[in-house]
C-alpha positions as CSV (number, residue, x, y, z in Angstrom):
1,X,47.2,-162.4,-109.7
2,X,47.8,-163.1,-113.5
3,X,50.9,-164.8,-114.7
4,X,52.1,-161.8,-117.0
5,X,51.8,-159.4,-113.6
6,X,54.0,-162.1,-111.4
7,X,56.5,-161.9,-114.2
8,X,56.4,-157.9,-114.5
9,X,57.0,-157.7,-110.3
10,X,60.0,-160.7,-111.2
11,X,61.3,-159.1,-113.5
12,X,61.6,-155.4,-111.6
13,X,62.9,-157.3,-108.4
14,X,65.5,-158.5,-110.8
15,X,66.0,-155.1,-112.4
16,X,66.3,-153.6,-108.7
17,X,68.9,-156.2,-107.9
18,X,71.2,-156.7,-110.8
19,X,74.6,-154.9,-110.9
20,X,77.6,-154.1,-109.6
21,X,81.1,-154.9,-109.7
22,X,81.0,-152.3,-107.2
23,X,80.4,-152.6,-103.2
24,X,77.9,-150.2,-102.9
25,X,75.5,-148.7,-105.3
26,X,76.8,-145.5,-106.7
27,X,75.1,-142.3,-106.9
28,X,75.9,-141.6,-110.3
29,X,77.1,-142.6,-113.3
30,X,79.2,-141.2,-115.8
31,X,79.5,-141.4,-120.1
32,X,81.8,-139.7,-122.2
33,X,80.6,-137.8,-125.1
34,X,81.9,-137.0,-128.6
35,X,81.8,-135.0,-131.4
36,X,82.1,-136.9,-134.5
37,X,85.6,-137.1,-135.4
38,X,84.9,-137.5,-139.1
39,X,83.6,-134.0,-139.5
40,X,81.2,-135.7,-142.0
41,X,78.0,-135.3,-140.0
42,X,76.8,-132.8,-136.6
43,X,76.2,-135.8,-134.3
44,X,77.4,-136.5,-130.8
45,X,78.5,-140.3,-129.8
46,X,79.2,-142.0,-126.6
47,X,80.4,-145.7,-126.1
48,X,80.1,-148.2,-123.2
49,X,80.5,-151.9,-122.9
50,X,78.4,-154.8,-123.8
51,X,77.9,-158.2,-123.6
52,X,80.3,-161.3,-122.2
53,X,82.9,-160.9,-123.6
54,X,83.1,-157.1,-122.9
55,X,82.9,-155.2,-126.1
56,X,82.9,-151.2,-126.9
57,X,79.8,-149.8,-128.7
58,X,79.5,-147.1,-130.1
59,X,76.0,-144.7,-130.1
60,X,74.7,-141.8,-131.2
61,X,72.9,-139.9,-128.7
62,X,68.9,-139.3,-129.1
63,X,68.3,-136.7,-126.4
64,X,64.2,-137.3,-127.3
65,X,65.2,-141.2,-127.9
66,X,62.5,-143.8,-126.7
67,X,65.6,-146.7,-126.3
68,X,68.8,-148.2,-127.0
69,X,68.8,-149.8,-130.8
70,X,71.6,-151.7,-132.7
71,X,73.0,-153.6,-135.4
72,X,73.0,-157.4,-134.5
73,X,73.1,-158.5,-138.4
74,X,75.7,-161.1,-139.6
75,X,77.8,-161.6,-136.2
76,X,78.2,-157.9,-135.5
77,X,77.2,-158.7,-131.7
78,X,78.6,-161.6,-130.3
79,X,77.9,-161.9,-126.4
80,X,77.1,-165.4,-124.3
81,X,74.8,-163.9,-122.2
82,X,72.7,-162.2,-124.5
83,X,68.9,-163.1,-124.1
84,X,65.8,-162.5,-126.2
85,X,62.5,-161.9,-124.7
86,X,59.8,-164.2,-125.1
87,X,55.9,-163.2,-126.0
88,X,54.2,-162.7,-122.9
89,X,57.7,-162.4,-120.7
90,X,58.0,-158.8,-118.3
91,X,60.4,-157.4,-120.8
92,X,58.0,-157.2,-123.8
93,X,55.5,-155.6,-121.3
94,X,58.1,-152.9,-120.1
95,X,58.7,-152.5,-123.5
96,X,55.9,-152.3,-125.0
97,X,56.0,-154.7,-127.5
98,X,53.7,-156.9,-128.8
99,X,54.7,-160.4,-130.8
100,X,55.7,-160.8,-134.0
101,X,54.4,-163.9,-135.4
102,X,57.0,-164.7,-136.9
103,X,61.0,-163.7,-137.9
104,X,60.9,-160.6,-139.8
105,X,61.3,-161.2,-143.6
106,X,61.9,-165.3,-142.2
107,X,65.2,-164.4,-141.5
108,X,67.1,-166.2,-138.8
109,X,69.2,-163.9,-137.3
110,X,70.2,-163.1,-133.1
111,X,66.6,-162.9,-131.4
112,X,65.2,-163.9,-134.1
113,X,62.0,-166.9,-132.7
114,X,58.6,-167.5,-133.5
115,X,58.1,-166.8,-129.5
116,X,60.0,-163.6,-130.1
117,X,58.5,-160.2,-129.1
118,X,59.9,-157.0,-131.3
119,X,59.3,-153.1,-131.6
120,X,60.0,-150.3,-133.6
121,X,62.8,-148.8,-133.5
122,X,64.0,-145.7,-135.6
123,X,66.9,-143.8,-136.7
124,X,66.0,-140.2,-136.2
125,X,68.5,-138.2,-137.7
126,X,67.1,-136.1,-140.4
127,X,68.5,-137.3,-143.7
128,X,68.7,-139.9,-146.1
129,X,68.3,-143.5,-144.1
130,X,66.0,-142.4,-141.3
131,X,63.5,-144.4,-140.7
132,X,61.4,-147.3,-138.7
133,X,62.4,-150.9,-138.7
134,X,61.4,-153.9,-136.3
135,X,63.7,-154.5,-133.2
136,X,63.8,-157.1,-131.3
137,X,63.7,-157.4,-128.0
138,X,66.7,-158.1,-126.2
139,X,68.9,-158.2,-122.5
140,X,72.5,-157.9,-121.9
141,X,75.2,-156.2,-119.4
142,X,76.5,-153.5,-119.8
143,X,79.0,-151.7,-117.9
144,X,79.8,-147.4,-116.9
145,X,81.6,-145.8,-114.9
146,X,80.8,-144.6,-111.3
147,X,81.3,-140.8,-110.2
148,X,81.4,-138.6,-107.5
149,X,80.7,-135.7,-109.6
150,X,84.8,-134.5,-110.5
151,X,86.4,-137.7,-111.6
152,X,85.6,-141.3,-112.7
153,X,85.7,-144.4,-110.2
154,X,84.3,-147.4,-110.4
155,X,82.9,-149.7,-113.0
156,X,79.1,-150.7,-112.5
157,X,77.6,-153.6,-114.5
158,X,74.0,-153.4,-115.1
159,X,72.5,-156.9,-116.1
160,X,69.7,-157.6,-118.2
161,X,69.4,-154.0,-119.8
162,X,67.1,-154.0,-122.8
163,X,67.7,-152.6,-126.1
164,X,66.3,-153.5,-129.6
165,X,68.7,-156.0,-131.8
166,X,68.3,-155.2,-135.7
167,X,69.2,-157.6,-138.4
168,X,69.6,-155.0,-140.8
169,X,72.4,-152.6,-141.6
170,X,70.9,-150.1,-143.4
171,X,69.7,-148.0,-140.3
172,X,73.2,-147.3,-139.8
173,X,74.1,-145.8,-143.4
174,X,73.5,-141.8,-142.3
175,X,75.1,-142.4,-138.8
176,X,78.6,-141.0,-138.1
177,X,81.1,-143.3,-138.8
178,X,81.6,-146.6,-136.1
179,X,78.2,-145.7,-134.7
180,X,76.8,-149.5,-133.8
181,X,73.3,-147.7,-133.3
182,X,71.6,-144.9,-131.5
183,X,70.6,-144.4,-127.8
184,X,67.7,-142.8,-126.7
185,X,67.6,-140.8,-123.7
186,X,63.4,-140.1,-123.6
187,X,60.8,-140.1,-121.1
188,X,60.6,-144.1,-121.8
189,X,61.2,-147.3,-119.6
190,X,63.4,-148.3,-121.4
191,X,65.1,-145.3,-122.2
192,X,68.9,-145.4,-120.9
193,X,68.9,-143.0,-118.1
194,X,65.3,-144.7,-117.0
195,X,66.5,-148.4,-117.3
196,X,69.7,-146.7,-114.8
197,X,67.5,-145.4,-112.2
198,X,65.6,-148.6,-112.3
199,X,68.6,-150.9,-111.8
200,X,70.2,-149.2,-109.0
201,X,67.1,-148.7,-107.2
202,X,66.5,-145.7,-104.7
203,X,70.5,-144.6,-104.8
204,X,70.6,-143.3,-108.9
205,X,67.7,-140.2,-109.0
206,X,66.1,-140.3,-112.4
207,X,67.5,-137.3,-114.1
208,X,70.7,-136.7,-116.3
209,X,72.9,-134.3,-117.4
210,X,74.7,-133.4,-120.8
211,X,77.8,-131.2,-121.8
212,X,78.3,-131.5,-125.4
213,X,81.7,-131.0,-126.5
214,X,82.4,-128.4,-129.2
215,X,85.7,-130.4,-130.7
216,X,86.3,-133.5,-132.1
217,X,89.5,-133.7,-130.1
218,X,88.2,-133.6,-126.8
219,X,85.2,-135.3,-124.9
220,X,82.0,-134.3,-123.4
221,X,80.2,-135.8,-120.8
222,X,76.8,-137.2,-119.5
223,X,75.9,-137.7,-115.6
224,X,73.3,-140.3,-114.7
225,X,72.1,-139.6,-111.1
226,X,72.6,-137.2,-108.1
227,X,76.0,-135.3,-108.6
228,X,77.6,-132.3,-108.3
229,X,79.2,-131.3,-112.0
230,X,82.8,-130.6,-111.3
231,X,85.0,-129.2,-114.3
232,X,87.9,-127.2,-114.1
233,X,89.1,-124.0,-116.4
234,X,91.2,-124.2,-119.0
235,X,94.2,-122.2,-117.6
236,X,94.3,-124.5,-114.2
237,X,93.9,-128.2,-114.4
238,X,94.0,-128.1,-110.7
239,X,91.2,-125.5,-109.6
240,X,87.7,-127.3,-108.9
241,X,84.6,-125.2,-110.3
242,X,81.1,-126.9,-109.0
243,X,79.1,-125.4,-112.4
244,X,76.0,-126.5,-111.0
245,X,76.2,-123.1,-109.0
246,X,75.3,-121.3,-112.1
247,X,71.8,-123.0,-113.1
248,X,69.1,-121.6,-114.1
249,X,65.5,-123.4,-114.1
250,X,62.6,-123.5,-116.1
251,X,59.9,-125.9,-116.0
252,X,59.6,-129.0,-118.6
253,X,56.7,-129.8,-120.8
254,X,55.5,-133.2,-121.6
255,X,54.2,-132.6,-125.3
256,X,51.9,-135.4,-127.1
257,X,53.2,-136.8,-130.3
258,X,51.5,-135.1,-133.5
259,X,48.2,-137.2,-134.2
260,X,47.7,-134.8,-137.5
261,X,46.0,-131.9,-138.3
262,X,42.8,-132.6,-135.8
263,X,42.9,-130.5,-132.5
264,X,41.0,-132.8,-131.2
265,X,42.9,-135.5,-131.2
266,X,45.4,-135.9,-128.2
267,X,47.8,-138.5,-129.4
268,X,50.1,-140.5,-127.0
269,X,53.1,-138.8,-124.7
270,X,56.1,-138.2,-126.4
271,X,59.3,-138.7,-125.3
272,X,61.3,-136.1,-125.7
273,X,61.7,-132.8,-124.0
274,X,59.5,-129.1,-124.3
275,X,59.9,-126.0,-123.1
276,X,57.8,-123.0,-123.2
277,X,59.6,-120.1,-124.8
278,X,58.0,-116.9,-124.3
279,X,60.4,-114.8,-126.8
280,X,63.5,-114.8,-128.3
281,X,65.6,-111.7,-127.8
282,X,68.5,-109.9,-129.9
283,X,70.7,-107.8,-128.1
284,X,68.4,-108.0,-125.4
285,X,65.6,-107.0,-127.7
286,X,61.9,-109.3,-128.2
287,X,61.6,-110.2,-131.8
288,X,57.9,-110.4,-133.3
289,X,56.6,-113.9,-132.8
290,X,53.1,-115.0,-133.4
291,X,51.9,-116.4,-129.8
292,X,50.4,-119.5,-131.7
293,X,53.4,-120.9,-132.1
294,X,54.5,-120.6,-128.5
295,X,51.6,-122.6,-126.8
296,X,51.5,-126.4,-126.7
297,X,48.1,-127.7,-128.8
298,X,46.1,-131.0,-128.2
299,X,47.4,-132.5,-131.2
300,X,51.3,-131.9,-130.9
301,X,51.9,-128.7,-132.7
302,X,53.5,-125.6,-131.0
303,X,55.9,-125.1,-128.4
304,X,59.9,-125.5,-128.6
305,X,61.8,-128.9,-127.6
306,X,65.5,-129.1,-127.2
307,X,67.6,-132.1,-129.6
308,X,70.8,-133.4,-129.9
309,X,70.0,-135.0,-133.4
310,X,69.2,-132.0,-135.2
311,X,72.5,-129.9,-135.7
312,X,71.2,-126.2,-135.8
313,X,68.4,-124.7,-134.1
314,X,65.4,-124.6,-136.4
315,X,62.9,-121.9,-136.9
316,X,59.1,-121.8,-138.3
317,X,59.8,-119.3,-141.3
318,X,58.4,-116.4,-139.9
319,X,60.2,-116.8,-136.7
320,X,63.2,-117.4,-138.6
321,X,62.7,-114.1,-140.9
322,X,62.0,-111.9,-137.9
323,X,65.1,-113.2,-136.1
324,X,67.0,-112.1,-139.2
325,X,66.0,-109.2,-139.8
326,X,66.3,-108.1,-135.7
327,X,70.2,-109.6,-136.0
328,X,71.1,-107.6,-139.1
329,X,69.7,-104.4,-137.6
330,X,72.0,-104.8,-134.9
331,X,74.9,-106.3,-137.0
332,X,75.1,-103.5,-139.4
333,X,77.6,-101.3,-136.7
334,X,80.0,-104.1,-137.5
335,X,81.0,-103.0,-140.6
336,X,79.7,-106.7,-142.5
337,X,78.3,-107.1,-145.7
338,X,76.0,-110.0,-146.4
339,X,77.0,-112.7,-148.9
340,X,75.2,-113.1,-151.7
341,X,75.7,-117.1,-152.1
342,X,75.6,-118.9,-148.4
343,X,77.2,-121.7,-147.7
344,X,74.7,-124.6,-147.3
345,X,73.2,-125.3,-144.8
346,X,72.9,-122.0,-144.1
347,X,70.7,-118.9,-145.7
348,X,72.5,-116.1,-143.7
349,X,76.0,-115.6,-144.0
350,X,78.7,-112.8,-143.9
351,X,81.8,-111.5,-144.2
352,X,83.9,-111.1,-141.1
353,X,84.4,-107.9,-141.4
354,X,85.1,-105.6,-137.8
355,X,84.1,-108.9,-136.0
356,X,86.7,-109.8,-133.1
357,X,86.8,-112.6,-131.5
358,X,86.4,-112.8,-127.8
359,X,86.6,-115.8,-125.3
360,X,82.5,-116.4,-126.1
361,X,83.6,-116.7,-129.7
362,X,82.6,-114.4,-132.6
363,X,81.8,-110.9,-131.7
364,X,78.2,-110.8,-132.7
365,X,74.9,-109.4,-131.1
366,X,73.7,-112.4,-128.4
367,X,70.6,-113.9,-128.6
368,X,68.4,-115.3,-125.9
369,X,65.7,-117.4,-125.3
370,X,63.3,-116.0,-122.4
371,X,61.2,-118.9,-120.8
372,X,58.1,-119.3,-118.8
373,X,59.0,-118.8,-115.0
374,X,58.0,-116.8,-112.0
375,X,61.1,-115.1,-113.2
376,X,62.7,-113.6,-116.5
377,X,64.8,-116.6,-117.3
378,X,67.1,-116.0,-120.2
379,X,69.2,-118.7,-122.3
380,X,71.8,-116.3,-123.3
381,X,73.8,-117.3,-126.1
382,X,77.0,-115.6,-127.9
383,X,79.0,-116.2,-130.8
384,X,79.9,-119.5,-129.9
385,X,76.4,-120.9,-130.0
386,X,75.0,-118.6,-132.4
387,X,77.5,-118.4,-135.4
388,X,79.6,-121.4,-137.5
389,X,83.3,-120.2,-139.3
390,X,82.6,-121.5,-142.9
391,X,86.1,-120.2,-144.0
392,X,88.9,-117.5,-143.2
393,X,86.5,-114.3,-144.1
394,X,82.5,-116.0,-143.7
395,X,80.5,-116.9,-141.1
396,X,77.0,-117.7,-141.1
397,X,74.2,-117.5,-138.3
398,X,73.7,-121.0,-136.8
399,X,69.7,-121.3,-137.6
400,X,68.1,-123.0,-139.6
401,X,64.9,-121.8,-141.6
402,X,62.2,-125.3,-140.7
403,X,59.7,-124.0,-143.4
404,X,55.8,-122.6,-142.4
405,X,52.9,-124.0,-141.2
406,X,51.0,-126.5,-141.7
407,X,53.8,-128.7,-142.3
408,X,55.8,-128.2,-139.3
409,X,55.2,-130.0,-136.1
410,X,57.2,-127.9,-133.5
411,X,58.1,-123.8,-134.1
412,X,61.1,-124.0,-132.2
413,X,63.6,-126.8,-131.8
414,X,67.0,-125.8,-130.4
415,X,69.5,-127.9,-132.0
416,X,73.3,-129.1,-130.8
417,X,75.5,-126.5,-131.9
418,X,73.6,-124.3,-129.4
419,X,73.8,-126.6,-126.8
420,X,78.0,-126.9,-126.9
421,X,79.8,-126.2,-123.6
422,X,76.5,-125.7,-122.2
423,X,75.7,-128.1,-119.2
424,X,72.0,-128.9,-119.1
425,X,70.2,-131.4,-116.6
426,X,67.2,-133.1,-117.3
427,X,64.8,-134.0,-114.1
428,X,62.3,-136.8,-114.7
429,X,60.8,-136.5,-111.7
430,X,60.4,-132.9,-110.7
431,X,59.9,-131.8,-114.6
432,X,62.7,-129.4,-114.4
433,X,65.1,-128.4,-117.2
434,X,68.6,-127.1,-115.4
435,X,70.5,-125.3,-117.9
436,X,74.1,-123.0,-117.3
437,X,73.9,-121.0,-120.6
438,X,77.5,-120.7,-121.9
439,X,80.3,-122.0,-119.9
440,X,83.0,-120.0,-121.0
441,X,82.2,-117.3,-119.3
442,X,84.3,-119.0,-116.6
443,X,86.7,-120.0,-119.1
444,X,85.2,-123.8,-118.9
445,X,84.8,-126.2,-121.8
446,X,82.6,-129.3,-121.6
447,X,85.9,-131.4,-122.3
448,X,87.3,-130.0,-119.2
449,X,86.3,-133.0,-117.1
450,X,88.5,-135.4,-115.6
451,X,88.1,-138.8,-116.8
């Protein structure tokens, strides 16, 4: 048996082993989510503790994120029992990364050693200062809290989880403001709800749960684990409703990463999460879409994923113009008039006109997403999900136009807004997207979780 396997079994037994302020291992864990506060950018942060001594961080969630990345440049992280991996060591293996050779740029900052192993990491948010740099790679505690499904408990410590230590700021210049880095919640090893499951052995199922908040003022909330998904309505703090009595299922796709234009090339798995959409309906009626874009190719292309880093759903352009065209057809009994100048970033906007407003938010036609199941299963969304208030008299359709073919990877990609006071739950190991579609229908917000 080689040295570098006896280090990778070590180092899992460690894994399997290391917690817990806590006398038995919990079920699941809990994370609060927010929406950020600033109102300068769509993103969605939650916060734990690191390091010895215990301090908050702050991340921006990756839904499709491959691991945990931060800024560790000029004493912004400051923990004794931080730890770099060494070349060769189990970590670098269960992270995939190889050795650098050297400090990046010969700079000599935390993890920083010519026996140092690093990876890429990258900020994925859309805009100016996205991008790759080299992370290295590094093991700390950090602490949630336990749940049984309607209330905090308990704070678990997981020891030695790994994440990527940056000695550069500028990752962090197009992240909401406080953000310390992004967290990736992918189909990696060392992705956060993976590196969970992994520390707390047999008792924490590999799946998760989100419920984006659709205030700044109030929290969300992720589950880690096995757990029901208590929330209570807004009129009475007191009544318990178990949401998870209202999923739906559909089954989840694992996508390659785009390799290029070849369809013959099939490149690696990618780690974030498809669907199959089969049509998008408004007012319960199919618009046209060209079945291309609906199947998953060799090299990437096609198909629909769900993200929580891009704000707005985005649509291939002719998916996008037929879904416009079907929603002002049914729009025009409301008495609206298009405006001529929209308000960026939107192309479709309009005056308020006859619209109402209704417990699912602005009266508007709904539109669903039907996916692939033995049964019709609809995403139904309503004004809520499907419509932003730019001002007193506009509002504009919540989509974005992603541009046409060839440059696009993936047709569909349903962004955050439409996932707000939604609860969806994401199962590793059965493949299985669990989705509620709005909750307001039961007068529930996603902030409507006791802490």
């Amino acid at each position: 048996m080689t040295s570098s396997i006896v280090q990778l079994i070590f180092f899992s037994l460690t894994i399997f082993i290391s917690l817990v302020n806590a006398s038995t291992k919990p079920k699941a864990l809990i994370l609060p989510l927010s929406k950020d506060a600033s109102g300068s950018t769509v993103q969605y942060l939650t916060h734990f503790n690191m390091g010895t001594p215990p301090a908050k961080k702050n991340f921006v969630v990756d839904l499709g994120g491959k691991h945990l990345w931060m800024d560790c440049d000029n004493g912004s992280y400051l923990s004794t029992t931080i730890k770099h991996a060494r070349c060769g060591s189990a970590p670098c293996s269960v992270a995939n990364a190889p050795c650098t050779g050297g400090c990046v740029s010969g700079h000599h900052k935390p993890g920083c050693s010519n026996e140092t192993c690093s990876f890429l990491t990258v900020n994925t948010i859309p805009a100016e200062g996205s991008g790759y740099d080299n992370g290295y790679v590094s093991l700390d505690k950090i602490s949630l809290q336990s749940t049984d499904g309607s209330k905090s408990g308990p704070s678990v410590t997981i020891s030695d989880f790994i994440f990527g230590c940056l000695d550069t700021r500028e990752r962090l210049s197009n992240l909401a403001k406080g953000a310390d880095g992004m967290v990736g919640l992918g189909r990696e090893k060392i992705a956060l709800a993976v590196q969970l499951s992994s520390a707390l052995g047999g008792s924490l199922r590999r799946k998760f749960a989100i419920c984006l908040p659709s205030s700044s003022k109030s929290n969300g909330v992720m589950f880690f684990g096995d757990s029901p998904y208590v929330f209570y309505p807004g009129y009475n703090e007191s009544k318990a409703i178990d949401v998870s009595s209202r999923f739906t299922y559909t089954k989840l796709y694992i996508n390659t990463e785009f390799t290029g234009s070849s369809v013959v090339i099939r490149g690696p798995p990618s780690p974030e999460y498809f669907v199959k959409v089969t049509s998008i309906l408004v007012n319960k009626k199919p618009i046209f879409i060209n079945s291309t874009f609906l199947e998953f190719h060799r090299n990437g292309k096609g198909g629909a994923k769900i993200s929580t880093v891009e704000p707005y759903t985005k649509l291939e352009t002719t998916i996008y113009k037929s879904l416009v065209k079907a929603f002002d057809e049914e729009i025009a009994v409301w008495n609206v008039t298009k405006v001529a100048s929209p308000v960026e970033p939107f192309t479709d906007c309009y005056t308020i006109g006859r619209m109402g407003m209704t417990g699912l938010g602005i009266s508007v036609p709904d539109i669903a997403f039907e996916f692939e199941n033995k049964k019709n299963v609809y995403w139904e969304m309503y004004g809520a999900n499907t419509m932003v208030q730019v001002n007193r008299d506009v509002v504009c359709l919540a989509f974005l136009d992603a541009g046409d073919e060839p440059v696009i990877t993936t047709p569909i990609v349903i962004g955050a807004h439409q996932l707000q006071d939604n609860l969806l739950q994401f199962d590793l190991a059965s493949n299985r997207l669990s989705f509620t579609s709005t909750l307001l229908w039961e007068e529930v917000e996603c902030s409507n979780f006791k802490f």
